[in-house]
Backbone as CSV, one residue per row, in Angstrom:
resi,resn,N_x,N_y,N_z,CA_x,CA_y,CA_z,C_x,C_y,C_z
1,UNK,168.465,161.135,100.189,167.203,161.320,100.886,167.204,160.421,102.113
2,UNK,167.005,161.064,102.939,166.983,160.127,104.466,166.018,159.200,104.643
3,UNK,165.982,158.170,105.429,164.968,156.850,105.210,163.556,157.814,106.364
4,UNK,162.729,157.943,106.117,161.469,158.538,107.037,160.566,157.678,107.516
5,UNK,160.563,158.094,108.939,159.634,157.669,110.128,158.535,158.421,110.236
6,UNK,157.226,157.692,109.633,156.092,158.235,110.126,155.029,157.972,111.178
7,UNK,154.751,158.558,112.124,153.429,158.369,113.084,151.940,158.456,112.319
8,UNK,151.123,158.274,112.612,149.281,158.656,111.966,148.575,158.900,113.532
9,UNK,147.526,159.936,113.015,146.462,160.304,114.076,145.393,159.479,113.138
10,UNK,144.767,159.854,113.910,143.008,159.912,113.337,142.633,160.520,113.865
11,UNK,141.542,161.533,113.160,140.697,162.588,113.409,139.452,162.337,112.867
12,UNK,138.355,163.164,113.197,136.961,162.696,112.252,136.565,164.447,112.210
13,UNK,136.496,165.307,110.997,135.930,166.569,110.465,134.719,166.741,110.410
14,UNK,134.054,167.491,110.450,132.632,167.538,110.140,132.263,168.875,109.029
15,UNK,131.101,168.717,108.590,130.811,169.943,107.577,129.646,169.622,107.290
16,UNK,128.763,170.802,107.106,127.239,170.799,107.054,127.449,170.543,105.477
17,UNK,128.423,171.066,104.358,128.501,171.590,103.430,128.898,170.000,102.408
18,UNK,129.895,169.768,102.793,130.445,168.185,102.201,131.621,167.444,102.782
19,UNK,131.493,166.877,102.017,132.573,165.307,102.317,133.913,166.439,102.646
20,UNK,134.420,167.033,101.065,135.822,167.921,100.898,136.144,168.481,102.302
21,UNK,134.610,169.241,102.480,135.031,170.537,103.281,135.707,169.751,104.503
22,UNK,135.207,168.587,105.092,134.601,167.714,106.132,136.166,167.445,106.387
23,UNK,137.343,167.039,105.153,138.224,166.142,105.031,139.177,167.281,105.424
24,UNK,138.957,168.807,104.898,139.757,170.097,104.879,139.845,170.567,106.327
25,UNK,138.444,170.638,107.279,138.625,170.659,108.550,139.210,170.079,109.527
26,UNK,139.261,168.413,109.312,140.239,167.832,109.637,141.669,167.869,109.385
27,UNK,141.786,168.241,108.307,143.400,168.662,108.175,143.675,169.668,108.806
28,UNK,142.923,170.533,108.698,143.574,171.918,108.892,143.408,171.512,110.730
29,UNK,142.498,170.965,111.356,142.800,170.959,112.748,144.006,169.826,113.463
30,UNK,144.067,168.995,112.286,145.657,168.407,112.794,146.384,168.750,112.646
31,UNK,146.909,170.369,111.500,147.934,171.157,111.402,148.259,171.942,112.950
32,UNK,147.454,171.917,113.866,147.281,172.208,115.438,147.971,171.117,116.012
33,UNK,147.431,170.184,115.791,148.433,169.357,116.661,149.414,168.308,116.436
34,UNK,149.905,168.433,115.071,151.535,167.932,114.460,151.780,168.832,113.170
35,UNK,153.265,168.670,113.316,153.787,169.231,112.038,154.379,168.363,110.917
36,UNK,154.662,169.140,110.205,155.147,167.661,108.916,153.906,166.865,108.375
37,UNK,152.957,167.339,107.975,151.664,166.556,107.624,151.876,165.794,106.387
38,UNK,152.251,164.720,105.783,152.227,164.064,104.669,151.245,163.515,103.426
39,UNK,150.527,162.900,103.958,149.195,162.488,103.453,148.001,161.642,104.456
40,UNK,146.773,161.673,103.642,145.664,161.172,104.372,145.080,160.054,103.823
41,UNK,144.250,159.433,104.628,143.230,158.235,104.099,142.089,158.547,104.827
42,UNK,141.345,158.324,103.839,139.488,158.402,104.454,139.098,157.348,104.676
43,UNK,138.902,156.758,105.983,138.580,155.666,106.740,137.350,155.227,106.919
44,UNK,136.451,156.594,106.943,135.407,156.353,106.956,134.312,157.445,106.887
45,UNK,133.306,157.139,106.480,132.481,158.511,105.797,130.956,158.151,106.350
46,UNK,130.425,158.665,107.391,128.545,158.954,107.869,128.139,160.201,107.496
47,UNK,127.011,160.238,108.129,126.311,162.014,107.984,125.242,161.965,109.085
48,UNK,124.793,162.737,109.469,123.520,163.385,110.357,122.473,163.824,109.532
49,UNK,121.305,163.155,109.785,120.112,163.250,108.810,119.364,164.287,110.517
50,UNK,118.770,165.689,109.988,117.623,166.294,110.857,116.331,166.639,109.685
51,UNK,115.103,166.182,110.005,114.046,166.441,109.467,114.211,165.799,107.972
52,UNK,114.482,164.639,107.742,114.505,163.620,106.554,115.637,164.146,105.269
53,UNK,116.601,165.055,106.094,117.676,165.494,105.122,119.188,165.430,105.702
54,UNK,120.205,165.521,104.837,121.219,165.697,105.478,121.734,166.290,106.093
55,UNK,121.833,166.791,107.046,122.331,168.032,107.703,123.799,168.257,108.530
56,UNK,124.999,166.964,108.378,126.248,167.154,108.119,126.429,165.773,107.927
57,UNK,127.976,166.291,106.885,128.910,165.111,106.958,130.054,164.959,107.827
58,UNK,130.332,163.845,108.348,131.446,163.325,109.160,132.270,162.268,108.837
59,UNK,133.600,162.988,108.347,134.784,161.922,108.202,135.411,161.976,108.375
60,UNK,136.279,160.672,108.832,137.336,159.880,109.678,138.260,159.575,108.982
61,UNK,139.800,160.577,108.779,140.841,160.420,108.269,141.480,160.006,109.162
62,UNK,142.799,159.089,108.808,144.253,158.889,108.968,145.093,160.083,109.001
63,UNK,145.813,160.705,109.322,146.970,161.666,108.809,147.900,160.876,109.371
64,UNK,148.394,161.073,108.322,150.497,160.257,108.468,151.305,162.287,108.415
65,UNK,152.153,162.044,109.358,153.316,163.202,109.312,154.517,162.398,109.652
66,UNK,155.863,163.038,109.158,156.737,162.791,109.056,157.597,162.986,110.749
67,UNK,158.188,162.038,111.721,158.729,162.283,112.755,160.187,162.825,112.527
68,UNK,160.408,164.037,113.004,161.388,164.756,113.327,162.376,164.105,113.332
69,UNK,163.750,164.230,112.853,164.949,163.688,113.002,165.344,164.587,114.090
């Protein structure tokens, strides 16, 4: 197994719906801009309150992908 070099973005997802969906949008929109996606960390987790309720969540992953040999 070859020794692997990884880079990380950070991105922040959003979702009216939840945290998951929030974490899924973000992945799926860094599958746009790297390949080799490895794993994530949730860095950080807010929300948008309109009219005394929640009305989205926003979170701030890490993605680590693997750099190309």
């Amino acid at each position: 197994m070859p020794n692997r070099v990884y880079q990380k973005i950070e991105v922040t997802g959003t979702s009216a719906t939840s945290v998951e969906d929030a974490v899924q949008n973000a992945v799926a929109r860094a599958t746009q801009i790297a390949s080799q996606l490895r794993w994530f960390e949730v860095v950080e987790t807010r929300g948008r309150i309109d009219n005394n309720q929640v009305a989205e969540w926003q979170v701030t992953v890490r993605i680590g992908f693997a750099l190309d040999d």
